[in-house]
PALORO-16524 format. One line per field, with one value per residue (C-alpha): residue number from 1; x, y, z. Coordinates in steps of 0.02 Angstrom, whole numbers. Layout:
<atoms>
seq [NUM_...]
xx [X_...]
yy [Y_...]
zz [Z_...]
</atoms>
This chain:
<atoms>
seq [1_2_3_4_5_6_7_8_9_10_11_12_13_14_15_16_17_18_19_20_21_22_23_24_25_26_27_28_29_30_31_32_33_34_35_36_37_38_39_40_41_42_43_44_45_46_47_48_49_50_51_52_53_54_55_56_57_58_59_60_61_62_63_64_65_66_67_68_69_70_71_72_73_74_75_76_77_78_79_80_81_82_83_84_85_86_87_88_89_90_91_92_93_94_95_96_97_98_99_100_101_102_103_104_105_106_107_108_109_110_111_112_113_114_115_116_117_118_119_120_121_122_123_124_125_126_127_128_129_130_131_132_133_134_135_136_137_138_139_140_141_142_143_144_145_146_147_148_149_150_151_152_153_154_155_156_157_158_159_160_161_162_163_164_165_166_167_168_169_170_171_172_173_174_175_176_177_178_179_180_181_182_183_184_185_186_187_188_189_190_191_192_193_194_195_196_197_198_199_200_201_202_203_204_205_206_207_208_209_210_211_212_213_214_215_216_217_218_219_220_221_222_223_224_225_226_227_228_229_230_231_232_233_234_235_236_237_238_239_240_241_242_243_244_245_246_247_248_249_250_251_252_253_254_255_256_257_258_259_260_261_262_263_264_265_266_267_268_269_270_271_272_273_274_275_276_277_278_279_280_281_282_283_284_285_286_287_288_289_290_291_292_293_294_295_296_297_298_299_300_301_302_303_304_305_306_307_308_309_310_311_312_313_314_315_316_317_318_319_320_321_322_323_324_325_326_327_328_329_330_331_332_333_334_335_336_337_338_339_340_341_342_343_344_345_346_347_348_349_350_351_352_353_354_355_356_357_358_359_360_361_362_363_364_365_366_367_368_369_370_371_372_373_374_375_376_377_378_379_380_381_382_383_384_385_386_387_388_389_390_391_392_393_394_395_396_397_398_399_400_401_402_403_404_405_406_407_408_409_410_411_412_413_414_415_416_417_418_419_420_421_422_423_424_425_426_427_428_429_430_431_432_433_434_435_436_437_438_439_440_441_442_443_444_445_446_447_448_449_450_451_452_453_454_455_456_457_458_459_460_461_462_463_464_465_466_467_468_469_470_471_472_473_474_475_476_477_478_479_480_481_482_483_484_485_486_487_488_489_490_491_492_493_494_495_496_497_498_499_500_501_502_503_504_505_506_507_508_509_510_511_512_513_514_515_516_517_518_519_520_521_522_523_524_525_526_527_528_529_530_531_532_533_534_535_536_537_538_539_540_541_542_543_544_545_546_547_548_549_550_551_552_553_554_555_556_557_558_559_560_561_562_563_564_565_566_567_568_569_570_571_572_573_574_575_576_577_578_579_580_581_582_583_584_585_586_587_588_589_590_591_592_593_594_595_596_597_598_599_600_601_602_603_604_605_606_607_608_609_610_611_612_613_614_615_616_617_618_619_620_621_622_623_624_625_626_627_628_629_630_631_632_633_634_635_636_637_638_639_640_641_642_643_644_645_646_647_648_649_650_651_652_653_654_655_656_657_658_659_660_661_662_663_664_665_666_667_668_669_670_671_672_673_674_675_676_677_678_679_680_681_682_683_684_685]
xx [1394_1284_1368_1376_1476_1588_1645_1645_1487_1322_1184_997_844_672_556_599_762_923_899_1088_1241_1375_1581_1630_1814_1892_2029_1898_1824_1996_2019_1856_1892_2058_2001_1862_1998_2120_1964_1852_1736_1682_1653_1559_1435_1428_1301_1375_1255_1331_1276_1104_943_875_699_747_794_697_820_764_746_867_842_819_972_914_939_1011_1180_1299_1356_1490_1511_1307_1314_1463_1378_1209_1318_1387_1209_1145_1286_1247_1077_1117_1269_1129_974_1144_1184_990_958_1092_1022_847_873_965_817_693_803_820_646_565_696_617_430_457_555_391_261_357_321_122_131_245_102_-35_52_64_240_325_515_491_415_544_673_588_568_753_778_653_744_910_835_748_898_972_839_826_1035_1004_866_955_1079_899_931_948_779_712_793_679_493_342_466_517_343_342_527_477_353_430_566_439_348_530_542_387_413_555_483_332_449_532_369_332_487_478_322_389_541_430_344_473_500_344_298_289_144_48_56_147_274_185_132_5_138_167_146_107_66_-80_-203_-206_-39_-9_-108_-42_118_67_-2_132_242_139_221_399_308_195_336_377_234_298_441_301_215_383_382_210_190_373_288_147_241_296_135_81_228_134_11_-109_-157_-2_-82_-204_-363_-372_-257_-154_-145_-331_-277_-113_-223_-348_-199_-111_-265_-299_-128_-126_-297_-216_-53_-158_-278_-132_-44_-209_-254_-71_-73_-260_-226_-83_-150_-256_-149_-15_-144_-181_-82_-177_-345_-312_-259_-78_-46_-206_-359_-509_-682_-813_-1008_-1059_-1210_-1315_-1410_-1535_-1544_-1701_-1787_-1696_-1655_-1555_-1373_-1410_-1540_-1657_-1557_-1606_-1462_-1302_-1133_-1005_-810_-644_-499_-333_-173_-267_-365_-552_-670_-863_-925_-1112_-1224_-1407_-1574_-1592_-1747_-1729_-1585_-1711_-1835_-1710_-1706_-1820_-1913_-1887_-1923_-2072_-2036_-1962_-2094_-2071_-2115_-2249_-2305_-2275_-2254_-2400_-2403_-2207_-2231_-2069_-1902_-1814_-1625_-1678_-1758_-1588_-1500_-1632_-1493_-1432_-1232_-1184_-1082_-1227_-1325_-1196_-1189_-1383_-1361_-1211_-1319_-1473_-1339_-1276_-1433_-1468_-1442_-1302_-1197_-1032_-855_-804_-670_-793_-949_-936_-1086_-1141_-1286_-1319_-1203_-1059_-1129_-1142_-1016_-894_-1002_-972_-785_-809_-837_-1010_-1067_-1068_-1129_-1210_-1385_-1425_-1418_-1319_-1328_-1255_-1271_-1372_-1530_-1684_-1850_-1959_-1885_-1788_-1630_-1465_-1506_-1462_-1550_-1724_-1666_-1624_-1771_-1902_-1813_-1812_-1980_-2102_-2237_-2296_-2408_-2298_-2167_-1983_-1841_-1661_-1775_-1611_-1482_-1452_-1377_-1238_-1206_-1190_-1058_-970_-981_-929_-758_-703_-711_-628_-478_-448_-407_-252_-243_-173_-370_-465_-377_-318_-518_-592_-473_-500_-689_-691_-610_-742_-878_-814_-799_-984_-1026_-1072_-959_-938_-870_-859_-668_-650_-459_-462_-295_-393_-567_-471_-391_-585_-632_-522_-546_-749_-797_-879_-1042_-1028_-1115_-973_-951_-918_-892_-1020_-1165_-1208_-1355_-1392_-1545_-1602_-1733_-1820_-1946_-2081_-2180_-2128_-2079_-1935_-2003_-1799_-1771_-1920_-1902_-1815_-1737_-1655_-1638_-1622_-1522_-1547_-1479_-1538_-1455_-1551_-1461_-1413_-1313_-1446_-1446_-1613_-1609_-1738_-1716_-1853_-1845_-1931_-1997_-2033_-2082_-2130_-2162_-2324_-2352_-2322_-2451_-2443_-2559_-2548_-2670_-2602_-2426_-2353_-2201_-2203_-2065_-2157_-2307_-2323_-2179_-2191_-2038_-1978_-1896_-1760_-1650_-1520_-1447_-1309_-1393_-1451_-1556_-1747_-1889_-1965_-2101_-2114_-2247_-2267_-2249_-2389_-2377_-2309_-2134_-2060_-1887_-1761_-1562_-1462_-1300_-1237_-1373_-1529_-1653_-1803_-1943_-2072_-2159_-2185_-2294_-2282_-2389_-2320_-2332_-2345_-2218_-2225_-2127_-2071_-1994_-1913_-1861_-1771_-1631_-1451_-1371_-1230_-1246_-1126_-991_-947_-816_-823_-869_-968_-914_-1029_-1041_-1166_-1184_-1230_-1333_-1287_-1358_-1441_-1386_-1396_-1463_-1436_-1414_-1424_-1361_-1443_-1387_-1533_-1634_-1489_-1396_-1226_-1170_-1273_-1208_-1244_-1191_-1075_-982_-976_-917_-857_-883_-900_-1041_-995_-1141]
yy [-1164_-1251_-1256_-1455_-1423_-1311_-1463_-1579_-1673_-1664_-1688_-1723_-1717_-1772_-1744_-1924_-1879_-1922_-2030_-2036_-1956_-1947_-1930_-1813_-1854_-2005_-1964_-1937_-2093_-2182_-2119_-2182_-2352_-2362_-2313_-2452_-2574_-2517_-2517_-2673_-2641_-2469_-2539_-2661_-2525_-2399_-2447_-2424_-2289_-2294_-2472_-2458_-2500_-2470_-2365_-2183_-2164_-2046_-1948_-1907_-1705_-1622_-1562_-1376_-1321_-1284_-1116_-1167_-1099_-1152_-997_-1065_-850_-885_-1025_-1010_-846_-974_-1100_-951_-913_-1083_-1120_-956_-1021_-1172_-1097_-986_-1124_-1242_-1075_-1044_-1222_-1265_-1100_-1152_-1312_-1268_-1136_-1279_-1389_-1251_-1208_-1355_-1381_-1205_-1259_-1431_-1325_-1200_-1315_-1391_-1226_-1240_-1416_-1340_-1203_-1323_-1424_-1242_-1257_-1103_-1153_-1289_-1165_-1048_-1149_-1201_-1011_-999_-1148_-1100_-899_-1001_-1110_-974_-840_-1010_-996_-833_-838_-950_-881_-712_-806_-820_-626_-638_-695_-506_-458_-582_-522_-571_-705_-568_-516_-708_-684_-517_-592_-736_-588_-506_-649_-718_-533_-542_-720_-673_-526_-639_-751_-603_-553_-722_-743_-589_-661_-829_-753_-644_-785_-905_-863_-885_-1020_-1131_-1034_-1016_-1202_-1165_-1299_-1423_-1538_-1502_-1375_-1275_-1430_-1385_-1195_-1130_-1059_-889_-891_-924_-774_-669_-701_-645_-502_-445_-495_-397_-245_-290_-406_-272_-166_-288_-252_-105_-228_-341_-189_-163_-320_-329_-181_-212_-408_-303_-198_-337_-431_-278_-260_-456_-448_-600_-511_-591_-770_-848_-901_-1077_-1238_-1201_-1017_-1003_-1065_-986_-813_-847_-899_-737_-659_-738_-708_-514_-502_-577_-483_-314_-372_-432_-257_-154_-252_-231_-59_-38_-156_-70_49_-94_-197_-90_-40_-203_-231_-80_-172_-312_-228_-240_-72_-69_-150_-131_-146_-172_-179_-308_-315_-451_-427_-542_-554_-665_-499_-404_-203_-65_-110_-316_-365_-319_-271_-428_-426_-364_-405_-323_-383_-336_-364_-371_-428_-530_-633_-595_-587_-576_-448_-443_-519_-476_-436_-298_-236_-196_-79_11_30_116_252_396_528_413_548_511_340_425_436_244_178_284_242_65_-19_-24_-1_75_257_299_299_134_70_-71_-1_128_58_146_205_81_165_73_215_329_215_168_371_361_192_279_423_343_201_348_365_209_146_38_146_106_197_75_77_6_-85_-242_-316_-488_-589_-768_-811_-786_-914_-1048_-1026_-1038_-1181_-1278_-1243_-1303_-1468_-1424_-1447_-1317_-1342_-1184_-1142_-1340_-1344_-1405_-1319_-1382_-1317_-1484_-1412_-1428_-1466_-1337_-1194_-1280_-1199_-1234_-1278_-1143_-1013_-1125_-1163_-953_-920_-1054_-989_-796_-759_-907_-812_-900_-862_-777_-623_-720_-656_-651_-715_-697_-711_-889_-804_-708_-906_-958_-819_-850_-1052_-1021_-913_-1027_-1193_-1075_-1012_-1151_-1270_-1286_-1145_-1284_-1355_-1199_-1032_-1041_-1079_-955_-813_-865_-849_-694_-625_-687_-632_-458_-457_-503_-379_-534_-443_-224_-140_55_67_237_216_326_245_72_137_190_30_-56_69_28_-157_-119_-178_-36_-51_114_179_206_375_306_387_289_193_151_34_-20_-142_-84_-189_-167_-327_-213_-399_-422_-626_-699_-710_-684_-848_-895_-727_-765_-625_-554_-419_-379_-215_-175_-20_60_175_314_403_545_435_485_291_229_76_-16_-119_-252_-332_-523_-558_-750_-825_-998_-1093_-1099_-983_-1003_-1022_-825_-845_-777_-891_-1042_-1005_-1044_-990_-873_-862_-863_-724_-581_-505_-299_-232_-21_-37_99_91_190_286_406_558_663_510_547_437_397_262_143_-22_-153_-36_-18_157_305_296_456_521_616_650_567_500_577_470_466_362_289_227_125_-5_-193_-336_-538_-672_-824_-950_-784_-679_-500_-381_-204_-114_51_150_289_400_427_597_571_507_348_390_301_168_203_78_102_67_-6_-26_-146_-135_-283_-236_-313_-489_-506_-677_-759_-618_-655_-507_-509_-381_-331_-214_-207_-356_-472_-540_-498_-577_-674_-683_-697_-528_-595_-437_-268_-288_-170_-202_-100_-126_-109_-15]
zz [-4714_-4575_-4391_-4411_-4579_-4468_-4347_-4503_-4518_-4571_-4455_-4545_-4435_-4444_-4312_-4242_-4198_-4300_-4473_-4519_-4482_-4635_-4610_-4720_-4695_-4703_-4581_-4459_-4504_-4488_-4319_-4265_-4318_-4229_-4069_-4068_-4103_-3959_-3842_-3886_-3726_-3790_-3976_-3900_-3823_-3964_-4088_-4283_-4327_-4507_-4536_-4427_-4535_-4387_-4385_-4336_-4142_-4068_-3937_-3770_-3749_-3663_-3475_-3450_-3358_-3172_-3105_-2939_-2925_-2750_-2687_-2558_-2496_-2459_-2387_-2276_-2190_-2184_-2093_-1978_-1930_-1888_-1784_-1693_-1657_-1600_-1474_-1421_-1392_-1293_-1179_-1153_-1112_-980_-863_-912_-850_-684_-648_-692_-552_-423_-469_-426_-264_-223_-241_-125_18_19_27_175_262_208_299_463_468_483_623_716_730_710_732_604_481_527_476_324_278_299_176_50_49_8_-144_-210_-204_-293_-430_-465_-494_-627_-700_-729_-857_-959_-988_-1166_-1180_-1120_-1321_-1416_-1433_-1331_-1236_-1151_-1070_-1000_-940_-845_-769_-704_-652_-544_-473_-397_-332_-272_-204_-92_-46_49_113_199_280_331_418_534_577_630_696_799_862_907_1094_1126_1036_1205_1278_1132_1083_925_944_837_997_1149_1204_1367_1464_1636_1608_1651_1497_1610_1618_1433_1394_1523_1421_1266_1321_1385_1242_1126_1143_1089_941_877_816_694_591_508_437_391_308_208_145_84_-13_-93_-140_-200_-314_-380_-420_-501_-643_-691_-819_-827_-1013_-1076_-1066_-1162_-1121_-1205_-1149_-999_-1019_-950_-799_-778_-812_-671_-553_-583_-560_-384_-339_-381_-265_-157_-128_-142_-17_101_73_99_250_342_320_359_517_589_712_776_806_876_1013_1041_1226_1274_1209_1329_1488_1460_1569_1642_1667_1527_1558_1376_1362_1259_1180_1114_954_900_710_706_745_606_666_576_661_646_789_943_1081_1200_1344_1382_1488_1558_1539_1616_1517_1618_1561_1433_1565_1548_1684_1670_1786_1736_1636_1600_1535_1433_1512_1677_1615_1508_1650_1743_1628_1690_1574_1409_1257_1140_1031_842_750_616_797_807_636_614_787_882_1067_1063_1110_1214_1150_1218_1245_1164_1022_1005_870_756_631_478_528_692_770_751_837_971_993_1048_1138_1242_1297_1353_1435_1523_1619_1688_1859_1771_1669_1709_1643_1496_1359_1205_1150_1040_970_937_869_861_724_822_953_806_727_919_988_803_838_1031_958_941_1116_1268_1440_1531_1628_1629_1474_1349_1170_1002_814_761_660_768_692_785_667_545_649_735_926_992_932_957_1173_1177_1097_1201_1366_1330_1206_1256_1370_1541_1664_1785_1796_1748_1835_1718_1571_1458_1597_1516_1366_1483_1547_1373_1321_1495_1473_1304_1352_1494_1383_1235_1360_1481_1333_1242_1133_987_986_986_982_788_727_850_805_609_650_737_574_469_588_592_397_387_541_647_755_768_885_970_1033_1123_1090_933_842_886_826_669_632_667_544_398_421_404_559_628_536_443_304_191_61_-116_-276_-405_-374_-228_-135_22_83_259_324_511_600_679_687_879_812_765_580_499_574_405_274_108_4_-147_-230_-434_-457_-643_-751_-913_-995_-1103_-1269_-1196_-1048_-906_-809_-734_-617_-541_-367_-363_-189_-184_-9_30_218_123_322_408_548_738_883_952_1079_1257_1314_1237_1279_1107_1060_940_811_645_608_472_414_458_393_396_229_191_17_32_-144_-219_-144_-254_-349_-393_-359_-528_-477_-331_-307_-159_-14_109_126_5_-6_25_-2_126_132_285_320_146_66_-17_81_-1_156_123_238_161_248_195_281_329_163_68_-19_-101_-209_-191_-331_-347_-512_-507_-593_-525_-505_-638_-812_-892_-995_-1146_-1125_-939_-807_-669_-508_-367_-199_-119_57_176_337_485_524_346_288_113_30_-164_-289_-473_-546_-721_-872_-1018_-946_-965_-813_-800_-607_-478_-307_-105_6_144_168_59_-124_-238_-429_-593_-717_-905_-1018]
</atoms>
């Protein structure tokens, strides 16, 4: 029996579906046709298949049945879980979006104290310190409801980050307001009060006040010190690796970078500062008066320390108000020295008519306090040695750069001198009406030939202190900073915890120990003219590195004077700035480097050990229009190790300017820049 005789009917297929279907019993068939008479609407719809002569129906195949089951245990625990989410994204959201408030609250408030600063009014930015501290202790309470966010991966380098730059955020603020609270009662004097300020006080009595004020301000800075280093503990826990370097991330990455320099540079330069400035009141005659040489070095007549000695003053400091004493040439000084020891023997050798050892000639070494040490001694035997406290050098930079600030006009001699560019040398003003009153020869003995440069300094320091210190004394002191960083500016304290602070900030002119490579460019004018006013130069420092690690470099050294040379003659009475270049070249090295090979010098270069060096001398001539080449090869004393930088120190001599460096590894250039100050890099082989 077939499974459709089972349920009573028989069920014949073709394969076009269902040719007839047959009631086997008539009961069933009976109950069929009652039904479709108590419900006419559904006989109406159902087709009499009995009585169809119909062509076979074909009937539609059946659906597979899906697999899909609802599992209402699944989905409830699915439903548990989304709502979780979303609870969690609502909680994250409302502290996200109160830090975002606060944060931005925050941000305003600070630059507020960016704008106070600028006005140079300290209460105002001391109150806007104290605002900005309250809105950001504001922001970093709701931030620290984000602390779920430290649980879910990568998010939570961003969120310690942000962590440590609020940290780090309030720890600056901190500093900044000792500073401005340190400040405050004397903001009248020093014209910090955001107007002309200290109306009616004299400029000598302003400074008298700060002076004296130092003392109880200068403590502070060990507070300031606190603060920071703790800022810069902060900034370092912030890694700018976490951020891309496409879309915004790129710059987010350089801005933490920036900011990280920054912080460490602020922290080294605190500490590094501190003995300087706390023997500051003593610097400026707080207890008792001071008395500094100050000499003038000309750079356009390049020597070892920055310049030829050309004059000299003396200065007493007392209670901060500064008094010119004496101001002169440097010669008659010299020619008071008696039995003058045989001229060293580079004199000798490469400047003609120089056979005795002169005070002018002393700063013969490339480290400033050796030279200052020789300078000292011979000083010591003149008619004009005096007891003083220090020496601070200059050169003409420092005058431009103060008379540009002066608004670029300064009265003194007769004369009046500006920073315009002058067409007789292609050169600020100045330096051309120094140079045409103290080097153009005449026909008769001049008396104080360069006593107009003492006027200038003096003219220059009464128009800088008699003002009010809101027009001038924020540039000048910003200047003096950057001169000192480019050693426009070094100085010889003989107070040793002063000295040592000069020291750290490198403004003593030293030639500094390092542990790497090391190079420094010495150059020496033996041309008796003014030629660096003209000379080009820069410098490729290249490396190779051989299999077995040993690292060969070669400095090539391009010389240009590309102007047309001077009238030099006696008879004529030209002035002479522009003639061949004669320079004493010395390279100094890691000592223990060895000379492999060396072209473009005049003479053999030779090799000696000095100053914890290795000194390569040579001697190099240009003509005017002319240029030339000097190259040195040669092998350092270590060897490179794999996956190890190299660090480098490049060191920049004293009243060089816009010297440009390439530095190369394998031929190919890696960095291009111009040596303001010293720089410390690392060279990847």
């Amino acid at each position: 029996m077939t499974r459709g005789e089972q349920f009573g009917y028989d069920i014949r297929c073709t394969m076009s579906g269902f040719d007839k279907i047959e009631f086997n019993d008539k009961k069933d068939k009976a109950a069929l046709d009652g039904n479709a008479k108590a419900n006419p609407t559904r006989t109406k719809n159902i087709p009499d298949f009995a009585k169809s002569q119909s062509v076979p129906v074909v009937m539609p195949k059946r659906k597979k049945k899906s697999n899909f089951s609802f599992n209402f245990k699944h989905s409830k625990g699915l439903y548990i879980t989304l709502g979780i989410i979303v609870l969690l994204i609502i909680l994250i959201s409302i502290p996200a979006y109160a830090t975002y408030k606060s944060g931005l609250k925050t941000y305003r408030e600070a630059k507020l104290i960016a704008t106070a600063a600028k006005q140079q009014n300290v209460q105002l930015a001391s109150d806007e310190i104290a605002k900005t501290q309250t809105l950001l202790a504001d922001t970093k309470k709701n931030f620290h409801y984000l602390l779920p966010l430290e649980i879910v991966p990568i998010v939570a380098w961003y969120y310690d980050d942000a962590d440590h730059l609020l940290n780090a955020a309030s720890d600056g603020l901190d500093g900044a307001a000792t500073i401005a609270n340190s400040l405050k009662p004397y903001a009248d004097v020093l014209g910090l009060k955001g107007t002309t300020g200290g109306a009616g006080v004299q400029t000598s009595d302003r400074i008298k006040t700060v002076v004296l004020s130092l003392g109880k301000i200068t403590p502070q800075i060990d507070k300031i010190e606190v603060s920071l280093n703790a800022m810069k503990n902060e900034m370092d826990q912030v890694d700018p690796n976490h951020y891309p370097t496409f879309l915004f991330g790129k710059t987010v990455k350089t801005e933490l970078t920036n900011l990280k320099t920054f912080t460490d540079e602020s922290a080294g330069g605190i500490s590094s500062a501190k003995p300087l400035i706390k023997a500051l009141p003593n610097l400026l005659g707080a207890n008792q008066p001071q008395k500094y040489l100050m000499i003038f070095q000309n750079d356009k007549e390049l020597r070892p320390t920055g310049g030829f000695i050309t004059g000299y003053a003396i200065f007493n400091v007392d209670q901060g108000s500064i008094r010119l004493e004496k101001s002169e040439d440097i010669y008659p000084l010299d020619d008071s020295i008696p039995d003058k020891p045989p001229a060293p023997a580079p004199f000798l050798k490469y400047f003609s008519g120089v056979y005795q050892f002169n005070l002018r000639d002393s700063n013969i070494s490339p480290d400033f306090m050796k030279s200052m040490k020789t300078f000292r001694s011979m000083y010591k035997q003149s008619n004009g040695d005096q007891d003083i406290d220090g020496i601070i050098a200059i050169d003409t930079n420092v005058l431009v750069s103060t008379i540009k600030i002066l608004d670029n006009n300064v009265e003194a001699g007769g004369q009046t001198f500006t920073t315009d560019k002058d067409p007789h040398c292609d050169c600020p003003q100045v330096i051309y009406a120094l140079e045409n009153s103290i080097s153009r020869p005449v026909n008769y003995v001049k008396t104080q030939r360069k006593s107009l440069l003492g006027d200038l300094l003096s003219a220059i320091m009464t128009k800088a202190l008699t003002s009010s210190p809101k027009k001038y004394w924020g540039p000048l002191f910003q200047a003096m900073i950057t001169s000192s960083n480019q050693k426009d500016i070094l100085y010889d304290l003989f107070d040793d915890q002063a000295q040592q602070g000069i020291e750290a900030l490198n403004a003593a002119g030293q030639v500094k120990p390092f542990d790497g490579d090391y190079l420094y460019v010495n150059d020496t004018n033996f041309s008796g003219a003014k030629v660096n006013i003209f000379m080009q130069e820069s410098i490729d420092n290249a490396y190779s590195v051989g299999s077995d690690g040993t690292i060969t470099k070669t400095v090539t050294i391009h010389y240009k004077n590309p102007f047309p040379p001077s009238d030099c003659s006696l008879k004529s009475g030209g002035l002479c700035l522009n003639a061949e270049y004669k320079d004493w070249l010395r390279v100094l090295v890691p000592q223990g480097s060895q000379l492999v090979n060396a072209t473009g010098s005049q003479v053999k270069m030779t090799q000696y050990n000095d100053l914890g060096k290795t000194f390569f001398e040579g001697f190099v001539t240009v003509q005017t229009e002319g240029f030339n080449t000097v190259t040195i090869t040669y092998t350092l004393p270590f060897k490179a190790k794999s996956g190890t930088p190299l660090p480098v120190m490049i060191q920049k001599q004293p009243g060089a300017t816009n010297n440009v460096y390439n530095m190369m590894v394998n031929n190919n250039t890696i960095d291009t820049f111009t040596l303001n100050t010293d720089k410390t890099t690392q060279v990847k082989f």
